[in-house]
C-alpha positions as CSV (number, residue, x, y, z in Angstrom):
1,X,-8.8,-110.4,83.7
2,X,-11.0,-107.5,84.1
3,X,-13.3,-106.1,80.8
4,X,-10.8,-103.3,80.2
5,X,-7.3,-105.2,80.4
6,X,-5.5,-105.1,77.9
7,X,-2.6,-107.8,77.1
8,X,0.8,-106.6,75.0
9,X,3.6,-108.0,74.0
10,X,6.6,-105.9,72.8
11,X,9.4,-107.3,71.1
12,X,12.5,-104.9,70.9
13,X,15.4,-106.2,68.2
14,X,19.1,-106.1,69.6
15,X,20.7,-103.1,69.3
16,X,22.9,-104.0,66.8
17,X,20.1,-105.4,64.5
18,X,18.4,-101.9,65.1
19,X,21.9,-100.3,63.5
20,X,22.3,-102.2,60.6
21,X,18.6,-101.4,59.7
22,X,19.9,-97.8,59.9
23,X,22.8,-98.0,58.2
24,X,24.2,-97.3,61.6
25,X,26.9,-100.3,62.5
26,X,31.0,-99.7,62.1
27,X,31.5,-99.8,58.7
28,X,27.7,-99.8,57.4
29,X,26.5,-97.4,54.7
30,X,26.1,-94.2,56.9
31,X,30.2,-94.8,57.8
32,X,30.7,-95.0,54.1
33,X,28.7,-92.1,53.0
34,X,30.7,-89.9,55.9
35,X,34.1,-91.3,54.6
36,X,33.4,-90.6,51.0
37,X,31.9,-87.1,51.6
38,X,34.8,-86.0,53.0
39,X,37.1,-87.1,50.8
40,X,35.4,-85.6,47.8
41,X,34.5,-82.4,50.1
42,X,38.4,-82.3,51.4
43,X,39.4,-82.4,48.2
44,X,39.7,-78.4,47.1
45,X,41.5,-77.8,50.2
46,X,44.3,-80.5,49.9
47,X,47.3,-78.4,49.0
48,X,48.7,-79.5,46.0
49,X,52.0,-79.4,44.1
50,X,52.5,-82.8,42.4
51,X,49.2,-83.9,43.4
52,X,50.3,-86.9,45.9
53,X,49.5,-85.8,49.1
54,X,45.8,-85.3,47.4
55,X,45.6,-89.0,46.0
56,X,47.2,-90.5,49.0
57,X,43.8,-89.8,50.4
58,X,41.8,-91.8,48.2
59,X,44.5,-94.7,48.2
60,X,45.2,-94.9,51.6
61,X,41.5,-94.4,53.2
62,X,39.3,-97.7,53.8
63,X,36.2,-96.0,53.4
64,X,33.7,-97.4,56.0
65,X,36.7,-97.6,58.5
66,X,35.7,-94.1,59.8
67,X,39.6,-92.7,59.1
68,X,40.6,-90.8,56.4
69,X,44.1,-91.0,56.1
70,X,46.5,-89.4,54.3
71,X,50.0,-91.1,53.7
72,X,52.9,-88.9,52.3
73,X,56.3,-88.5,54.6
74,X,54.3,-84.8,54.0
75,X,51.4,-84.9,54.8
76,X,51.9,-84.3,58.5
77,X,53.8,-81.2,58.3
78,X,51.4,-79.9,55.4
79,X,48.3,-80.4,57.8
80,X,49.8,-78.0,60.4
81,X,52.4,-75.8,58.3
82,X,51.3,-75.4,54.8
83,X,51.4,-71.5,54.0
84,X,48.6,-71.6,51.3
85,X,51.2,-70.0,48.9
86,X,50.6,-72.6,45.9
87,X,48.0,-70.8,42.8
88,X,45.2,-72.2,44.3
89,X,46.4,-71.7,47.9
90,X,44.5,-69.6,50.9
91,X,46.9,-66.7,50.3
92,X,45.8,-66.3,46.6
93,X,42.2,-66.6,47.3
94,X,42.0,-70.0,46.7
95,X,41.5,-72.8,49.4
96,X,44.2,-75.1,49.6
97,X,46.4,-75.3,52.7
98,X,46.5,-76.0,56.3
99,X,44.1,-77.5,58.4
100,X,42.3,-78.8,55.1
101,X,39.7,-80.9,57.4
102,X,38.3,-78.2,60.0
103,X,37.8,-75.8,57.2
104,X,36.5,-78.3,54.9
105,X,34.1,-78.8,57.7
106,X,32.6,-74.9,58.2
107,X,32.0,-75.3,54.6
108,X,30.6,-78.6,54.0
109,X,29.6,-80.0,57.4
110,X,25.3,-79.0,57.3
111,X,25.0,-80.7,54.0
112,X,26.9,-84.1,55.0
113,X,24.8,-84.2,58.1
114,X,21.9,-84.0,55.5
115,X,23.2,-86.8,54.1
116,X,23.5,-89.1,56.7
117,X,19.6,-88.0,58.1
118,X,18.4,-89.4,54.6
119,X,20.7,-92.5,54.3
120,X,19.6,-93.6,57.7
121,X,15.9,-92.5,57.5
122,X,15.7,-90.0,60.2
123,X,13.3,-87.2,59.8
């Protein structure tokens, strides 16, 4: 070895130890903050008449899972159909209808990101 060598060793974990530092693995705490935001954030935007289809959200999602699911024989048809004609529906001002998730998202989408830098340390 010469005067000006110099000897390293780098040790790189495995990828999925590197994740779960993060947060970062399937069903770690960054998959659970996402689930939960948008559940809570979806929430003013679920129509609502007897307030099932809005619950079914909360009872049917595994949060971590990375699937929020809502389960009424409904809640298809409401997804793609809903008119937004309820009080609090899209054609009264309000924001519950259709497509609850995509708008849900122009609204809320900057601030969950947020979220998820801090919870998995980025900067």
């Amino acid at each position: 070895m010469s005067k000006n060598s110099i000897n390293v060793t780098l040790r790189i974990a495995p990828g999925n130890e590197l994740l779960a530092r993060r947060g970062l693995q399937k069903g770690g705490r960054v998959q659970k903050y996402i689930d939960s935001e948008v559940l809570r954030c979806c929430d003013p935007y679920v129509p609502m008449q007897s307030g099932k289809l809005k619950e079914s959200g909360t009872t049917s999602t595994v949060v971590g899972s990375g699937m929020v699911h809502y389960n009424t024989p409904y809640a298809r048809k409401n997804y793609y159909d809903n008119k937004g004609m309820g009080k609090q529906g899209l054609n009264r001002g309000g924001k519950r209808g259709r497509l609850w998730f995509e708008r849900m998202k122009t609204d809320h989408l900057p601030g969950i990101l947020k979220g998820v830098k801090r919870i998995a340390g980025a900067k």
